[in-house]
C-alpha positions as CSV (number, residue, x, y, z in Angstrom):
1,X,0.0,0.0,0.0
2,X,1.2,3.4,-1.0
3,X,-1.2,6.1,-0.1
4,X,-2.9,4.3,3.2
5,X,-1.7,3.5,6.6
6,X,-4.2,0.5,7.9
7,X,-3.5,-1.1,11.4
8,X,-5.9,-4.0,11.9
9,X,-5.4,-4.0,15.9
10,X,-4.9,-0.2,16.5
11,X,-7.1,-0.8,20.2
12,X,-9.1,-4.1,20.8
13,X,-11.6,-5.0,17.9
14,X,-11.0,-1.4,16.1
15,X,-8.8,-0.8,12.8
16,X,-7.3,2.4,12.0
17,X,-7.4,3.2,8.2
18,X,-5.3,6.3,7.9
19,X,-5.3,8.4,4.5
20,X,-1.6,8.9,3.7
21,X,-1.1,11.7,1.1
22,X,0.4,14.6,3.5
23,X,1.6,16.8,0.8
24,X,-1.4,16.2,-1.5
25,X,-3.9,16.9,1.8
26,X,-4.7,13.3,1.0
27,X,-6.5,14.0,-1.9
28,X,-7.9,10.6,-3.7
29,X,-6.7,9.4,-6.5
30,X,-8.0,6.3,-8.2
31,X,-4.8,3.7,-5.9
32,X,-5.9,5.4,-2.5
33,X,-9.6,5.0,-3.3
34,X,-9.0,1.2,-4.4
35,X,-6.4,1.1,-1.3
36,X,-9.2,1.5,0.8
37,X,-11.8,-0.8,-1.1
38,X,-9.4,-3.7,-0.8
39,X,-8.8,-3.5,2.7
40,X,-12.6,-2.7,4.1
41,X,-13.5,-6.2,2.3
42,X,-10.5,-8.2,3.9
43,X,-11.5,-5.9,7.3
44,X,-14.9,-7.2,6.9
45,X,-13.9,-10.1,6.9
46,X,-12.0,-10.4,10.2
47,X,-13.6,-11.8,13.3
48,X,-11.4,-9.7,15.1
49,X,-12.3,-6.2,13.8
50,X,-15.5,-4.8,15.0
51,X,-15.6,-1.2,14.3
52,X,-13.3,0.7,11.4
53,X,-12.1,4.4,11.4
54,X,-11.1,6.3,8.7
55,X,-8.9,9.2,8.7
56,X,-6.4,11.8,7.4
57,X,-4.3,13.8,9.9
58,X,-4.5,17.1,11.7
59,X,-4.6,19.5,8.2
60,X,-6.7,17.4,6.0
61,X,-9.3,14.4,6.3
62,X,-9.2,14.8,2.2
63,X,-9.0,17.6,0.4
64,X,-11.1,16.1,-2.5
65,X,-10.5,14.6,-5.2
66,X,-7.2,14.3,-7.5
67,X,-8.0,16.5,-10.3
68,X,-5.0,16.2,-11.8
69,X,-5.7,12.1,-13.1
70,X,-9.2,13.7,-14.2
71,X,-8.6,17.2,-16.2
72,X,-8.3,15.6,-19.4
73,X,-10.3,12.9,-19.2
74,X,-13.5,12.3,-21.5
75,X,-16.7,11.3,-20.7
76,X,-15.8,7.5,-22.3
77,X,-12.5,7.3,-20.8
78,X,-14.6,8.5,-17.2
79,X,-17.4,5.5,-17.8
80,X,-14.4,3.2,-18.7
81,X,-12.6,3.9,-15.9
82,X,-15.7,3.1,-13.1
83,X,-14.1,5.3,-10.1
84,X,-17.4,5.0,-8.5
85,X,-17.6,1.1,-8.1
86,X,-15.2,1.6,-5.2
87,X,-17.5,3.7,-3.0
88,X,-20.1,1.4,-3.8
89,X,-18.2,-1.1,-2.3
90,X,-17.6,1.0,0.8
91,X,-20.7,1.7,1.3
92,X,-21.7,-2.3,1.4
93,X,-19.1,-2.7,3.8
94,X,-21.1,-4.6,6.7
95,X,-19.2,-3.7,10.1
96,X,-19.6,0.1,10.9
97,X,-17.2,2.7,9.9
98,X,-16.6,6.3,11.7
99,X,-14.8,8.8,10.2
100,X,-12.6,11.1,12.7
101,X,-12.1,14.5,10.3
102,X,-9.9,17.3,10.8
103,X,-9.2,20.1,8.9
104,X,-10.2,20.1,5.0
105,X,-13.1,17.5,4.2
106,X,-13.9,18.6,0.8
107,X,-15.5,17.6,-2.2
108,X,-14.6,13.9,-2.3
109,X,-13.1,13.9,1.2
110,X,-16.4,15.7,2.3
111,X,-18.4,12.6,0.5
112,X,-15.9,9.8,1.6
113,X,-16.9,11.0,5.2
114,X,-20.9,10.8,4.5
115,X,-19.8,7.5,3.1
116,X,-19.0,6.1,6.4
117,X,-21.6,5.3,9.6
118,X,-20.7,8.2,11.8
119,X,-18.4,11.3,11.6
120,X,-16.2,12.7,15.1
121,X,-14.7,16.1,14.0
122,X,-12.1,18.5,15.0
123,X,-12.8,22.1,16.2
124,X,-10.6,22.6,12.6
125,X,-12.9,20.3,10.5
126,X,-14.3,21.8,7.7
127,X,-17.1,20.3,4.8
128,X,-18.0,20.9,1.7
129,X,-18.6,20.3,-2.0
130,X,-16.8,22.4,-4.3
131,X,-17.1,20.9,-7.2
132,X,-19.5,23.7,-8.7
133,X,-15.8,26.0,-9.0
134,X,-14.2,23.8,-11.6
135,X,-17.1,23.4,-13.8
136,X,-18.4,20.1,-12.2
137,X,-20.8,18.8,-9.6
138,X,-20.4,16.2,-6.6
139,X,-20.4,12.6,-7.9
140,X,-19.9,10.3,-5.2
141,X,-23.0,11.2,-3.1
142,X,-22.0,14.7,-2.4
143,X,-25.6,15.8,-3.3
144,X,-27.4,13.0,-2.1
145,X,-25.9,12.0,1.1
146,X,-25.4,16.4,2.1
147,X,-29.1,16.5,1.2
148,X,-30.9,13.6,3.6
149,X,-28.4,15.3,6.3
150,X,-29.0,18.9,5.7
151,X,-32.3,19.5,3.8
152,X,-32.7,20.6,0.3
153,X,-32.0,24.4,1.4
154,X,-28.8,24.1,2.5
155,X,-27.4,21.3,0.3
156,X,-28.6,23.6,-2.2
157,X,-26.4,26.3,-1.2
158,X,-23.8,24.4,-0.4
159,X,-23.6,22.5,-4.1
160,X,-25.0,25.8,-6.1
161,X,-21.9,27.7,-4.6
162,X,-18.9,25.5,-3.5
163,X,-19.3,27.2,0.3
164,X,-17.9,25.4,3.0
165,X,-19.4,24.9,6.4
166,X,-17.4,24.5,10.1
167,X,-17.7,22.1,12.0
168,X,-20.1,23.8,14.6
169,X,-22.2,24.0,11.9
170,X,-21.8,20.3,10.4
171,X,-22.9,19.7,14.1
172,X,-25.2,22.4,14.3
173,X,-27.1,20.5,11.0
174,X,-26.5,17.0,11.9
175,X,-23.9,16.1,9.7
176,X,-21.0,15.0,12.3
177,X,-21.7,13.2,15.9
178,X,-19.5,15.3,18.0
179,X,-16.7,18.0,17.9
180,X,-14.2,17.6,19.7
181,X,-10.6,19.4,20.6
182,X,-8.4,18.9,17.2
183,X,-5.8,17.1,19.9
184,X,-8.2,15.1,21.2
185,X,-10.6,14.2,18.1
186,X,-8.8,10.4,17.3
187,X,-9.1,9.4,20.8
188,X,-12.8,10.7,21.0
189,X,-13.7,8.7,17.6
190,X,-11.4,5.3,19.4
191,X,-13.8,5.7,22.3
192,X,-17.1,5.9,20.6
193,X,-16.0,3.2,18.6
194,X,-14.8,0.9,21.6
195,X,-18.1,1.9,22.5
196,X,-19.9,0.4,19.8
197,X,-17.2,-2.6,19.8
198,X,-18.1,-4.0,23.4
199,X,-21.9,-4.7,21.8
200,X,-22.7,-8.1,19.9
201,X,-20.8,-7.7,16.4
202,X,-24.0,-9.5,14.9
203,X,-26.4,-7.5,16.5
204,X,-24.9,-4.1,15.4
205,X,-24.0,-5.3,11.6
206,X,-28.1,-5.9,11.6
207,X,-28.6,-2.8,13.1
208,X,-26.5,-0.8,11.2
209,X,-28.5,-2.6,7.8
210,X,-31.7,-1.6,8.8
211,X,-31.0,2.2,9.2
212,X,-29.5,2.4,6.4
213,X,-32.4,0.9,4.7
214,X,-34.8,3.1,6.4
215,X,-33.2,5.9,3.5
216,X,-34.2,3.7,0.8
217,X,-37.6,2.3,1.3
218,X,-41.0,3.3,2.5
219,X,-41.6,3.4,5.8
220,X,-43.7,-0.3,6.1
221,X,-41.0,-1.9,4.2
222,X,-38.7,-0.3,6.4
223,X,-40.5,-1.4,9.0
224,X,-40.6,-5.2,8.0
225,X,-36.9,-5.3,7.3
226,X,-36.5,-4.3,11.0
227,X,-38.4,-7.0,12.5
228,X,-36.9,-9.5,10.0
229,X,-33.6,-8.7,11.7
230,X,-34.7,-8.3,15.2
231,X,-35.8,-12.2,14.9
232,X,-33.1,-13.2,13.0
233,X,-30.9,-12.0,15.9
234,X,-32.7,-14.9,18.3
235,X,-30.6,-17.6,16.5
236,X,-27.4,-16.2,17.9
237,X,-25.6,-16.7,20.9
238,X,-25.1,-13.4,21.4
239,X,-28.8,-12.7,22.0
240,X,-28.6,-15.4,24.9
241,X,-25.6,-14.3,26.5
242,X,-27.0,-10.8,26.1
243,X,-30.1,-11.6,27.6
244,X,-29.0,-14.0,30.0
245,X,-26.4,-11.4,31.3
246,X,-29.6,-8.7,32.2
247,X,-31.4,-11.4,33.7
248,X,-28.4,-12.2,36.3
249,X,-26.8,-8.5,36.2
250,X,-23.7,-9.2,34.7
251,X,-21.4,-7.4,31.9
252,X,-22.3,-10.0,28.8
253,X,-19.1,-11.1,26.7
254,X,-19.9,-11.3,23.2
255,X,-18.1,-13.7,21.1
256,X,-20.1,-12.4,17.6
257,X,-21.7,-15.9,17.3
């Protein structure tokens, strides 16, 4: 791997994926982007890793995309080349993903981080899709995902005019989970993911499936998908030790059977 950092154990059950582009504020090109669809699938596949976080370092998350691989491109050498089947493939990713953002999260960095389950930011973070200054729009999601977070106003603006937002107000307009202290804002994404890590790995890969379904369907389809998880969870283990563990007040240990 050339342009990612990825430490499978970096605290109990949690990987660290880190962006590694420094000088390039981590922009993504086409390797980084199929950097980090390679590892998510092997990550999703290891018993051992319950939760992923993505991120950059203090000055950029992701600066956006690399326009320099796509200046001269036409629209047949665009469809041949199929950039976007990698985010699809992150967003199938099973196991949930939080993104911990400082500093520049823009354009494709601002949609990689909509990509993922939950965002932590830095008082620094800042979001946006400029796309609309070089004679382009958002095409990862940017006005999708900014829209079911933000509304149709704001997403609006934010598309229409390449603004950026803080992140107060990514906070402020549900966009990110917390900000945090830029010193403190990996170690406040570690603990709400250890957080998440000390519940059944079954249970919350279910979980995680049926919100993100609720965008997609109706509400009563919605609705049955829920339930058809719920009762799929009582042929686990984990739902017994769970249970079993309330019954006789004790901490359950989950073994994501």
């Amino acid at each position: 791997m050339e342009f990612i950092k990825v430490n499978k154990a970096y605290v109990k059950h949690i990987a660290l994926i880190q962006l590694n582009r420094p000088k390039e504020l981590n922009a993504l090109n086409l390797q980084l982007m199929g950097e980090i669809r390679d590892n998510l699938k092997e990550l999703d596949q290891d018993d051992e890793v319950r939760v992923i976080i993505i991120t950059g370092d203090e000055r950029a998350f992701a600066a956006g995309a690399d326009i320099k691989q796509m200046a001269g491109k036409s629209t047949i050498d665009m469809w041949k080349v199929d950039q976007f089947s990698t985010w699809d493939q992150i967003n199938k990713t099973r196991k949930p993903i939080i993104a911990a953002v400082s500093g520049f999260a823009l354009g494709g960095g601002c949609e990689l981080a909509m990509t993922c389950d939950m965002i932590v930011a830095s008082e620094t973070a800042q979001f946006g899709q400029p796309e609309i200054k070089i004679g382009v729009m958002p095409g990862a999601g940017g006005t999708q995902r900014l829209t079911k977070a933000l509304g149709k106003a704001k997403a609006m603006e934010l598309v229409l005019t390449g603004k950026f937002i803080s992140a107060e107000e990514a906070y402020d307009y549900g966009l990110v989970n917390k900000v945090v202290p830029t010193e403190v804002y990996l170690k406040e994404t570690v603990a709400l993911a250890s957080e998440i890590a000390a519940m059944s790995p079954i249970a919350v890969q279910m979980a995680k499936e049926a919100v993100k379904r609720s965008f997609e369907v109706p509400l009563e389809e919605g609705l049955h998908f829920e339930r058809k998880n719920f009762y799929m969870l009582f042929s686990s283990e984990d739902q017994k030790e769970g249970m079993n563990a309330f019954v006789e007040k004790r901490k359950p240990d989950f073994k994501g059977r």
